[in-house]
ZADREN-315776 format. One record per residue (C-alpha): residue number from 1; x, y, z. Coordinates in pm, whole numbers. Layout:
# residues N
NUM	X	Y	Z
...
# end
This chain:
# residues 622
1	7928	7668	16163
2	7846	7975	15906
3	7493	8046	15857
4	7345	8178	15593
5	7047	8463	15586
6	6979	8725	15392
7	6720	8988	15476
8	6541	9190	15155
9	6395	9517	15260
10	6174	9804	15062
11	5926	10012	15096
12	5517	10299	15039
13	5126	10412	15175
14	4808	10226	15131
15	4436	10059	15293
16	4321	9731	15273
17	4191	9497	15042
18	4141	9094	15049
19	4228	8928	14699
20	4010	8648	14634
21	4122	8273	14621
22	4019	8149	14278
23	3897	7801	14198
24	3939	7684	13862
25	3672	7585	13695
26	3782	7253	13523
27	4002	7138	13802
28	4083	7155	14150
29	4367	6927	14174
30	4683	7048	14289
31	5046	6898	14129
32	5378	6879	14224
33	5546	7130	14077
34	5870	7106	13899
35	6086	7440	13854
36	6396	7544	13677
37	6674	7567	13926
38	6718	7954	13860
39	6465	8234	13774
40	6468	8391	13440
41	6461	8716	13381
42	6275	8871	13032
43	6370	9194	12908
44	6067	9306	12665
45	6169	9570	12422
46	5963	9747	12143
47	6206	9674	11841
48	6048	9927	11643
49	6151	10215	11886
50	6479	10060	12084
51	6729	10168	11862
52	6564	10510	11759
53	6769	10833	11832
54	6531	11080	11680
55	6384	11276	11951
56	6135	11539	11735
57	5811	11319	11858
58	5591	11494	11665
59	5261	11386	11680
60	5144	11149	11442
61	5507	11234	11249
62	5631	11022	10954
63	5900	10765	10953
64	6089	11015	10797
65	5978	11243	11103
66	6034	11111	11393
67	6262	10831	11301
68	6266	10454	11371
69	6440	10174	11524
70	6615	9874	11363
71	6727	9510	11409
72	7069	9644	11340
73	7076	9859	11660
74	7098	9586	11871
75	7455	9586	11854
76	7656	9361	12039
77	7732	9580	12264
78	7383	9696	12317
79	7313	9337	12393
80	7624	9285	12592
81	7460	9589	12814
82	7098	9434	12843
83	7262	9071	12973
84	7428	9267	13214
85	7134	9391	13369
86	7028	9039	13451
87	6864	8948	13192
88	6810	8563	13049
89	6547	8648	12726
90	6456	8924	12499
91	6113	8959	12401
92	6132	9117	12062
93	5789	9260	12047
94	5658	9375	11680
95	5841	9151	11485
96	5628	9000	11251
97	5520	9207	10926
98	5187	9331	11017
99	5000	9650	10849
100	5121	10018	10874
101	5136	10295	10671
102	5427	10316	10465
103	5506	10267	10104
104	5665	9948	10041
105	5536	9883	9678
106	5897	9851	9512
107	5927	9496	9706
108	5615	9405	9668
109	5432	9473	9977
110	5062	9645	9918
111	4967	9968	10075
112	4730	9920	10388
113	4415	10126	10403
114	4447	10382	10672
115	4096	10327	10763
116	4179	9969	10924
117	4547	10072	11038
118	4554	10201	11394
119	4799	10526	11395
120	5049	10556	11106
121	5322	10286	11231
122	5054	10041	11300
123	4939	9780	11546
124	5199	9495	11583
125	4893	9317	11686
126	4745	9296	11317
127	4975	9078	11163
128	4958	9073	10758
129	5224	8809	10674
130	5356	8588	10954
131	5637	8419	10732
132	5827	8763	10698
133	5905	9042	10940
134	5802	9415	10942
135	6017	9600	10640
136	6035	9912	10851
137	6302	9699	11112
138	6533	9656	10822
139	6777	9826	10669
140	6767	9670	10380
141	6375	9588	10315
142	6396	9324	10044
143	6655	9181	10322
144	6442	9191	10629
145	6434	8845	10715
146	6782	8768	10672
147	6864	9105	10917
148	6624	8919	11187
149	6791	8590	11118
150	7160	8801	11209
151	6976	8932	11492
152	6864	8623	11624
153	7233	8480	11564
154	7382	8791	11786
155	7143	8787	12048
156	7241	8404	12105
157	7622	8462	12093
158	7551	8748	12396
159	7428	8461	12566
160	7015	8546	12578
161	6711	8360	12407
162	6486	8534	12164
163	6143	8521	12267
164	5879	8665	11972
165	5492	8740	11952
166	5260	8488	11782
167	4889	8630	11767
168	4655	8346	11726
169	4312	8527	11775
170	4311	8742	11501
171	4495	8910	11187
172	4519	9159	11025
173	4196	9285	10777
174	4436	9271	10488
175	4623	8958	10546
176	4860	8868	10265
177	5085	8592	10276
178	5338	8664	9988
179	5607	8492	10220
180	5404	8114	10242
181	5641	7850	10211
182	5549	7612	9985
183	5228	7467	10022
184	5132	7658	10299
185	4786	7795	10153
186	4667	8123	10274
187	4413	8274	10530
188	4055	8205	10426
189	4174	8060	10056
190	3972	7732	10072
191	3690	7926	10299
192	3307	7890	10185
193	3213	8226	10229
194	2868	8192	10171
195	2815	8065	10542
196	2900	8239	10931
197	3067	7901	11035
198	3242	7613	10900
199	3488	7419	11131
200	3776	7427	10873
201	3734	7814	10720
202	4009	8021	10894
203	3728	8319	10958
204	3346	8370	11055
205	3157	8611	10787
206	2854	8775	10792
207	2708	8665	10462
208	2588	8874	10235
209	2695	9180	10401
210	2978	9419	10284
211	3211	9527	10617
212	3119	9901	10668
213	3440	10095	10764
214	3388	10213	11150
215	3278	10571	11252
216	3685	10722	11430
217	3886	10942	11478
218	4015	11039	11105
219	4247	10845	10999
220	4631	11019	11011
221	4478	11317	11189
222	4297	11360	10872
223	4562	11411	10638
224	4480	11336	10309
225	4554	10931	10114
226	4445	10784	9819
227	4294	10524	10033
228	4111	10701	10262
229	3750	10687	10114
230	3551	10598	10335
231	3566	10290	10229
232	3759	9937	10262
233	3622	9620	10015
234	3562	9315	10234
235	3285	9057	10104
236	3141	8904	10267
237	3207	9109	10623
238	3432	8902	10842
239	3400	8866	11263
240	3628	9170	11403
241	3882	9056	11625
242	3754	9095	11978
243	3462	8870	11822
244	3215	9164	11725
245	2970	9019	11469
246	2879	9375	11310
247	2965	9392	10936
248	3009	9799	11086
249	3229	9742	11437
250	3192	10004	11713
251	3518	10278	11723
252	3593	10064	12029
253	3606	9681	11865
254	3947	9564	11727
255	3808	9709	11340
256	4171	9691	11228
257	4200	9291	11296
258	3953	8942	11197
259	3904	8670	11451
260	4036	8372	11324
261	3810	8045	11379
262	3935	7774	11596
263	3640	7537	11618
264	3443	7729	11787
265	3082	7717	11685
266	2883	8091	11703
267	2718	7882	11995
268	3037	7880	12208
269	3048	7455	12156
270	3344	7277	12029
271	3347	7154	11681
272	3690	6918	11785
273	3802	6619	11989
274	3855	6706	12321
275	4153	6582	12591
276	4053	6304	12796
277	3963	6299	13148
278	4299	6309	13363
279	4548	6482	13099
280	4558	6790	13354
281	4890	6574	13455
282	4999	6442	13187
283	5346	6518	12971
284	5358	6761	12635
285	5472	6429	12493
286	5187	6210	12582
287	4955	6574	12457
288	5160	6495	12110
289	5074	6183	12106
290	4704	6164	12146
291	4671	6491	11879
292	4842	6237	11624
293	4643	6165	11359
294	4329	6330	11534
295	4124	6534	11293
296	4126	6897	11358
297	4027	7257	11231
298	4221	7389	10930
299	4359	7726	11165
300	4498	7494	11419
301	4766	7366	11127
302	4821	7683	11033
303	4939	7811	11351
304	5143	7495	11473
305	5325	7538	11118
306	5398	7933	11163
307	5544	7856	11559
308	5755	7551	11370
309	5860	7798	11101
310	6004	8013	11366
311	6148	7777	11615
312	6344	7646	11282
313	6497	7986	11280
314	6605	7990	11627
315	6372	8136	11807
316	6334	8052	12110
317	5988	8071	12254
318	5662	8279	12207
319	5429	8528	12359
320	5077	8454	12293
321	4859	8749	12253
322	4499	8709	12422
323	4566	8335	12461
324	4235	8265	12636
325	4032	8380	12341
326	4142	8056	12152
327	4068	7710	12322
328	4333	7549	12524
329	4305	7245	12332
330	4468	7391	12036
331	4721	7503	12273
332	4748	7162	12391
333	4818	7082	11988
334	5054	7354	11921
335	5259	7374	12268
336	5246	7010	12213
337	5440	7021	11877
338	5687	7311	11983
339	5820	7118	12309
340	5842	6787	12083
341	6111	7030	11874
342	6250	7254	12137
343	6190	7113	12517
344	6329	7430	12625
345	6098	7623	12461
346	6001	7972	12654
347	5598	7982	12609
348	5420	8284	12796
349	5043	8340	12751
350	4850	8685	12788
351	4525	8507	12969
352	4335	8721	13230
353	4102	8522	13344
354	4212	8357	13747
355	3977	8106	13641
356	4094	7959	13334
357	4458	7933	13470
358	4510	7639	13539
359	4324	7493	13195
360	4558	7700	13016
361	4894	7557	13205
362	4787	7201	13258
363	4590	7134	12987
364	4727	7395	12713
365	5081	7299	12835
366	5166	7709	12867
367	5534	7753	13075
368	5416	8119	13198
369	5087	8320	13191
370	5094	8673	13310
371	5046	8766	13680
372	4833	9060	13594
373	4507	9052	13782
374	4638	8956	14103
375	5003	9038	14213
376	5027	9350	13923
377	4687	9482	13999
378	4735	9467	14402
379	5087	9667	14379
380	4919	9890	14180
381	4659	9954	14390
382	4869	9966	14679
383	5074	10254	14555
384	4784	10447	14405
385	4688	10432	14840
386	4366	10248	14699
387	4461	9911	14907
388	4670	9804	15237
389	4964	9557	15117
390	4867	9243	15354
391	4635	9067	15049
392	4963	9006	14884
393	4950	8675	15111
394	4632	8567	15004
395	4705	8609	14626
396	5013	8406	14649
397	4909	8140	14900
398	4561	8097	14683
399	4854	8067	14373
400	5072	7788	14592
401	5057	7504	14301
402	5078	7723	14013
403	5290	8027	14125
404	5575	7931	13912
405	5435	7963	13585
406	5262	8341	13662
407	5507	8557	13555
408	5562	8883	13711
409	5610	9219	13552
410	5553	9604	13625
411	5567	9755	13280
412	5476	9625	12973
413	5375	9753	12627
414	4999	9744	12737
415	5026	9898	13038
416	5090	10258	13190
417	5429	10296	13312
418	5521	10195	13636
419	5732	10575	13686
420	5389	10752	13489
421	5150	10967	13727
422	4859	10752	13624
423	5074	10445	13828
424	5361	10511	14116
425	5424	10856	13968
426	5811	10827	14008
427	6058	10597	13926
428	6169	10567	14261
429	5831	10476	14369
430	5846	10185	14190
431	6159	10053	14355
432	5945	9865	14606
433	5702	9710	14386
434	5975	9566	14208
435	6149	9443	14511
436	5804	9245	14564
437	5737	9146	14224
438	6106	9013	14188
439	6138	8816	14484
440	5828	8682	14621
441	5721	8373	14366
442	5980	8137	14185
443	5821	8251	13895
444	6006	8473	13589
445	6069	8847	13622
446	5953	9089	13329
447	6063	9482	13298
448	6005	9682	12996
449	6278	9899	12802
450	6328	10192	12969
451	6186	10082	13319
452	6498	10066	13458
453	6568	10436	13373
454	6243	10570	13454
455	6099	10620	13135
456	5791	10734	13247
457	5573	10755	12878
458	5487	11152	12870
459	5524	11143	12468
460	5178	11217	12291
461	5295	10983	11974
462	4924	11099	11807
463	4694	10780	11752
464	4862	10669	12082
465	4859	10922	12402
466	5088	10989	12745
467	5154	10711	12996
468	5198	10482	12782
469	5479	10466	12524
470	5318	10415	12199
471	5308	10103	12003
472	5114	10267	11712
473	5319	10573	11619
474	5659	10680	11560
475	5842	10799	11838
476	6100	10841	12040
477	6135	10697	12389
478	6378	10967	12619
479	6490	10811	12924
480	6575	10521	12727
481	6755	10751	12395
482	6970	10887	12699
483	7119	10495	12859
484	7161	10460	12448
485	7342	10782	12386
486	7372	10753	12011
487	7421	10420	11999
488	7710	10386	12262
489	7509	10198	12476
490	7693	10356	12788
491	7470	10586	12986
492	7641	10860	12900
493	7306	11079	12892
494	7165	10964	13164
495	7118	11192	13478
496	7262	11048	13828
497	6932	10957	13965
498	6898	10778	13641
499	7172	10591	13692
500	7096	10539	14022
501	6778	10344	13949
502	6970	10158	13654
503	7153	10027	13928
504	6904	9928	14128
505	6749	9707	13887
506	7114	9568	13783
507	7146	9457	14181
508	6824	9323	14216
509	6731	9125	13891
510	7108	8973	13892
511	7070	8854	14275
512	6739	8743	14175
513	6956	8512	13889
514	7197	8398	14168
515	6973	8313	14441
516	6816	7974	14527
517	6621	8085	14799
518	6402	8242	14537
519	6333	7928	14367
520	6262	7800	14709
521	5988	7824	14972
522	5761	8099	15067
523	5590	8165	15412
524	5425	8549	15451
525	5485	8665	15829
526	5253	8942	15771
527	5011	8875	15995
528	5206	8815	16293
529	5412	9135	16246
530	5033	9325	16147
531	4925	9205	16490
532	5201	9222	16759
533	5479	9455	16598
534	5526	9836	16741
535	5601	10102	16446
536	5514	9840	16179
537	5335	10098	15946
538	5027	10039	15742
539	5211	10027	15413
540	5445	9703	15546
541	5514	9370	15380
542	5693	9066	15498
543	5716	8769	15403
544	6010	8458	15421
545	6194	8287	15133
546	6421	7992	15171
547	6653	7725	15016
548	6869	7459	15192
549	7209	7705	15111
550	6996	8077	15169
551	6755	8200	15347
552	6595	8473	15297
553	6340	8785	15471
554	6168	9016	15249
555	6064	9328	15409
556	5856	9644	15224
557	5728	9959	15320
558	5544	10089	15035
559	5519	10442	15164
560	5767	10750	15015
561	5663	10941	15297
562	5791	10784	15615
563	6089	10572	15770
564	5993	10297	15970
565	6173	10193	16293
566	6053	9834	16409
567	6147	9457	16534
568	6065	9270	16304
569	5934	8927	16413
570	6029	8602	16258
571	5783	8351	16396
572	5915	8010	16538
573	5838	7776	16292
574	6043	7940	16022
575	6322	7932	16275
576	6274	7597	16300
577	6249	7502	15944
578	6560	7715	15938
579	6763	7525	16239
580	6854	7799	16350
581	6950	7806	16721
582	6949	8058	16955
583	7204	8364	16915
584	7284	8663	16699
585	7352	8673	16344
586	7520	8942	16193
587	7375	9062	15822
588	7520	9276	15580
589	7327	9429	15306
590	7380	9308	14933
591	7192	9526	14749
592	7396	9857	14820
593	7667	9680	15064
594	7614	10005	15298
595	7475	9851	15686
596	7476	9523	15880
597	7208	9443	16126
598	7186	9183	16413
599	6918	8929	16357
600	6865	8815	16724
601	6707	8424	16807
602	6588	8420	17160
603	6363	8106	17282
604	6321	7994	16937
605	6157	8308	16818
606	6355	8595	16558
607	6366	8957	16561
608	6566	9227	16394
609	6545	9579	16434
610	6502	9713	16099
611	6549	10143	16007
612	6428	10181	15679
613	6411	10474	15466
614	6121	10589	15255
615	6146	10378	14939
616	6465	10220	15067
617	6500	9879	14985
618	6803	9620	15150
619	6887	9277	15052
620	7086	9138	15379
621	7262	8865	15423
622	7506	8651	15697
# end
């Protein structure tokens, strides 16, 4: 009878730290889950920069400068190449039109005050019109939307979902919706402005009080604008974003962006009807149905319409920028209304907070929320030497009923990059990490553009600095202009260790597509291995994954110093859960087809003598 295992091995140096179980703190009840029978992998790219070939990076440089990326780069082939790679959804990030520094007068468009514009390309977290896209994308300006409705059309005939950013918290200081359809009314239009709070005004002012511009950096490294005056005319002063109540925000506060008003009295109390007792399990359809005909604040339409507007156009799901500032019930509304129009709908939350996690799936009906606190921040720590792998097991195990929906990512436009010396300090570094963050939950798999080339994020773009590639300025991204090589799309820049680690991620994130012991059962054998195992070095992780057609061993040594020789122990009840009898097994690596090992089953009990390289990783299988 053929048996099926397969054996995942990777490895690095660390100390060790105990992640804490959270509790949430509306509910403690724990549901059957039901997952997708495959994992899905997300490719996030910066649209602005993908497709740029300019490689001057000067700092703080003009359009003109340093060039820019379009929607028309994404060629078919490009997106041919990005499928390939394993890849199920693109997250265009930037898309919608949001302030910068640029002159788009001749289609209309106003010039935005440098003074509340972060860098000169802008934050694609200020959004200025959400009903259009940003002009710099297009080749055609005036034709912007209709070169994002081609790219959404060739990005679903390579076979991959469009995923794009909705920002609910806040806007941008000089929102302007020139794009409304009709009788979509504007930001604050029907606001009383004469009070902080009303439940149905889209912002909270600070009467009588004219917003003070903040005391930074200068604006464009000081170089001289007609709008740079120290001033910018807001009256009354709105709320700032991160919820700053100064009519003058601190350098620090979100000065370019508003908060937008959900309902939320200044008090922190709700100012809406809130889900009954019990609707922690209930359906997005039965959500629908109780928000139907339920009275609620103006914003909340306004939202629910701009997620409708784009699901019309084919989009296919959403990331939610600092989700957990808004209430979930709105969430409940809106994620509500999107599933009732697209049940496959891809909806991924940015909410920090272990606590609220569960709220925000169960009762805000989010798909994904980000797995940054716990399994991001551990493997961080745990290459930085700061923290011993083994608390991986109590992160996941205190995740058990929800680990499905926190996806998993190394790299992201927020965060230094995983191959920057602020993080593992080299690509291949990272290889482990993402063997971990790939394979150990059910849940989806994130990289970021250029992550699987090493782009490491050394450029200083001027507003935004090194180790992280900027999403304020111009630039250009090198690891990733070489794998584009002018457009070819072929690699044909890219050095061989480059190319190396390209392949590395191909092998891993398309086995992670293919394999159903992923979207299976998890079991750490850590601690038994910590405890009784000879040569099993501090920086070791195990841990079992299974299906009824694959099982599966993941093994990593996070150090790049040292290669570990040890028998590795697979305790007797996974044996058992695995029927496996006793005998030997042979197992042949997957991921680089190069070695096959014995697994040996003697009195119920597994071991298999594992030789692993520094930074080596194996997938192996009968």
């Amino acid at each position: 009878m053929m048996k099926k295992i397969t054996i995942v091995a990777g490895i690095s140096l660390v100390f060790l730290t105990t992640a804490c179980k959270t509790k949430d703190l509306k509910m403690n009840t724990v549901q059957k889950e039901t997952v997708s029978n495959k994992k899905e992998v997300v490719y996030q790219v910066f649209t602005r920069l993908f497709g740029n070939k300019n490689t001057n990076n000067k700092p703080w440089g003009t359009i003109e400068e340093n060039g820019v990326g379009k929607f028309n780069d994404f060629t078919d082939t490009a997106l041919q190449e990005i499928k390939d790679l394993g890849v199920t959804y693109i997250w265009y990030t930037g898309v919608p039109h949001h302030a910068l520094i640029h002159d788009y007068t001749a289609i209309g468009i106003s010039n935005d005050d440098p003074e509340v514009v972060k860098g000169r390309a802008g934050s694609p977290y200020a959004v200025k019109d959400y009903y259009n896209v940003n002009p710099d994308l297009a080749m055609n300006p005036s034709n912007r939307l209709q070169e994002f409705e081609a790219l959404i059309a060739r990005t679903h005939k390579a076979g991959l979902k469009v995923i794009i950013d909705i920002v609910p918290n806040h806007i941008a200081r000089k929102y302007e919706g020139k794009n409304n359809p009709k009788g979509v009314r504007d930001f604050g239009a029907d606001d009383d402005i004469t009070v902080e709070y009303k439940r149905d005004n889209n912002f909270y002012y600070i009467p009588n009080k004219h917003f003070e511009v903040p005391d930074t950096d200068k604006p464009l490294n000081g170089e001289k604008n007609p709008l740079i005056d120290g001033k910018f005319e807001e009256y009354p002063a709105k709320w700032t974003g991160n919820g700053s109540r100064l009519a003058k925000p601190d350098r620090n506060d979100w000065y370019e962006t508003v908060k937008v008003n959900y309902g939320i009295r200044p008090d922190g109390s709700k100012d809406f009807p809130e889900l009954p007792a019990g609707f922690d399990t209930k359906s997005y359809k039965e959500h629908f149905d109780f928000w139907k005909g339920k009275d609620v604040p103006d914003s909340w339409k306004k939202f629910r319409d701009i997620a409708l507007y784009w699901t019309s156009k084919g989009v296919d799901g959403f990331r939610y920028d600092m989700a957990e500032m808004v209430p979930y019930e709105f969430w409940s509304y809106m994620n509500s209304a999107i599933k009732v129009k697209n049940p496959d709908a891809f909806l991924l939350a940015e909410v920090y907070n272990p606590n609220e996690y569960r709220n925000y799936i169960r009762l805000g009906k989010m798909d994904y929320l980000y797995d940054k606190v716990e399994i991001y921040d551990k493997l961080k720590d745990v290459i930085r030497g700061k923290s011993l792998p083994d608390g991986l097991s109590d992160i996941q195990n205190g995740m058990a009923d929800i680990e499905h929906h926190m996806l998993h990512f190394l790299d992201n436009h927020d965060e230094q990059r995983l191959a920057s010396p602020e993080f593992a300090g080299t690509p291949e570094k990272g290889k482990p990490l993402m063997v971990v963050s790939t394979t150990i939950s059910t849940s989806p798999t994130m990289i970021y553009f250029g992550q699987e080339v090493g782009e490491a994020g050394n450029e200083n773009g001027g507003f935004g600095t090194h180790s992280r590639t900027s999403i304020f300025d111009y630039v250009g991204v090198p690891n990733h202009q070489r794998w584009m090589n002018a457009g070819k799309f072929d690699g044909g820049q890219l050095s061989q260790n480059e190319k190396d680690l390209r392949n590395f991620y191909k092998k891993l994130l398309n086995f992670s597509l293919k394999s159903s012991a992923l979207m299976g059962k998890y079991q750490e054998i850590q601690t038994v291995n910590r405890n009784e195992t000879q040569g099993y070095d501090s920086g070791i992780y195990a841990f079992a994954r299974w299906s009824d057609s694959q099982k599966l061993i993941v093994v990593t040594n996070f150090s790049w110093l040292t290669t570990s020789n040890f028998e590795l122990k697979i305790p007797k009840d996974i044996i058992q859960k695995w029927n496996l009898k006793d005998g030997n097994y042979t197992v042949t690596d997957q991921l680089y087809n190069k070695s096959a090992i014995q697994l040996q089953v003697i009195n119920g009990e597994g071991k298999a003598h594992i030789t692993i390289a520094p930074s080596e990783s194996f997938i192996y299988q009968l």
